[in-house]
C-alpha positions as CSV (number, residue, x, y, z in Angstrom):
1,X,15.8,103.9,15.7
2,X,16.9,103.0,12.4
3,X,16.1,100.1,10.5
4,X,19.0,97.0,10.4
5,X,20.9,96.9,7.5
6,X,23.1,94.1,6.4
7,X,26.7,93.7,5.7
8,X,28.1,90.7,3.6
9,X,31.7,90.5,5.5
10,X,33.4,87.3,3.4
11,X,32.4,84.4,2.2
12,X,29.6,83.4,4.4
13,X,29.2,86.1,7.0
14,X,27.1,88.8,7.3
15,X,26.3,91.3,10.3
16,X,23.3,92.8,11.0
17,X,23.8,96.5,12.2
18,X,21.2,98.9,13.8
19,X,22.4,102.6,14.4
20,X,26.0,101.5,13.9
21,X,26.0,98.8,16.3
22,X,26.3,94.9,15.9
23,X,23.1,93.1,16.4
24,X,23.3,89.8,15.2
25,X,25.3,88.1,12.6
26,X,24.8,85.4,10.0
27,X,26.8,82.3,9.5
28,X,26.5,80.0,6.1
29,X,27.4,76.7,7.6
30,X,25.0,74.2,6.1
31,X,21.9,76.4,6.4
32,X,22.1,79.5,7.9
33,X,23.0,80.0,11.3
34,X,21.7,83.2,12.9
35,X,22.7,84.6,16.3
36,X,21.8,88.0,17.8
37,X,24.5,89.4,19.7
38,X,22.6,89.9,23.2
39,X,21.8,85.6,23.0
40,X,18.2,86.1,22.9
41,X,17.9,85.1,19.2
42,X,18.9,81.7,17.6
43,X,17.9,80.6,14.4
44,X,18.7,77.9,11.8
45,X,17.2,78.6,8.1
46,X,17.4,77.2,4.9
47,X,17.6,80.9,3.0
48,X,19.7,84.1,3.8
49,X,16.3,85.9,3.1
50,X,14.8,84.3,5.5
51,X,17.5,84.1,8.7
52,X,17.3,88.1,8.0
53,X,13.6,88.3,8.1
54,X,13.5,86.1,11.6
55,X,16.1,89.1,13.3
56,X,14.5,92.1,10.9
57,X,10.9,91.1,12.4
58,X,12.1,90.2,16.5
59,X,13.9,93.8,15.9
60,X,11.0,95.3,15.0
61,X,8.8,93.9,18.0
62,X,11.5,94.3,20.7
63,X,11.5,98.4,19.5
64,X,7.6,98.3,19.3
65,X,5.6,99.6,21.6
66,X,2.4,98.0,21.6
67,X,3.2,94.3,22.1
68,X,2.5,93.9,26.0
């Protein structure tokens, strides 16, 4: 699997993509609001760098495969 990159759509949107596919996306509302497409991620931060970090490092433990 690739690692997710990061699109700035407009404004204050960005989607997070992992081999071409839409895994989570990133609202500026009054933080930023962060959302994985499949509902198991939620977040609320007060830095882009940071709402990316929270969905870069659950991405790279869901793909992992030594966390039982």
């Amino acid at each position: 699997m690739q690692a997710i990159t990061w699109r700035h759509d407009s404004g204050g949107h960005w989607t997070a993509r992992r081999d071409g596919v839409v895994v989570g996306t990133i609202d500026q509302v009054q933080g930023y609001e962060l959302h994985s497409t499949d509902g198991t991620i939620r977040g609320s931060h007060n830095s882009l760098g940071n709402a990316q970090a929270q969905l870069d490092a659950w991405a790279a433990w869901a793909t992992g495969s030594d966390h039982s």
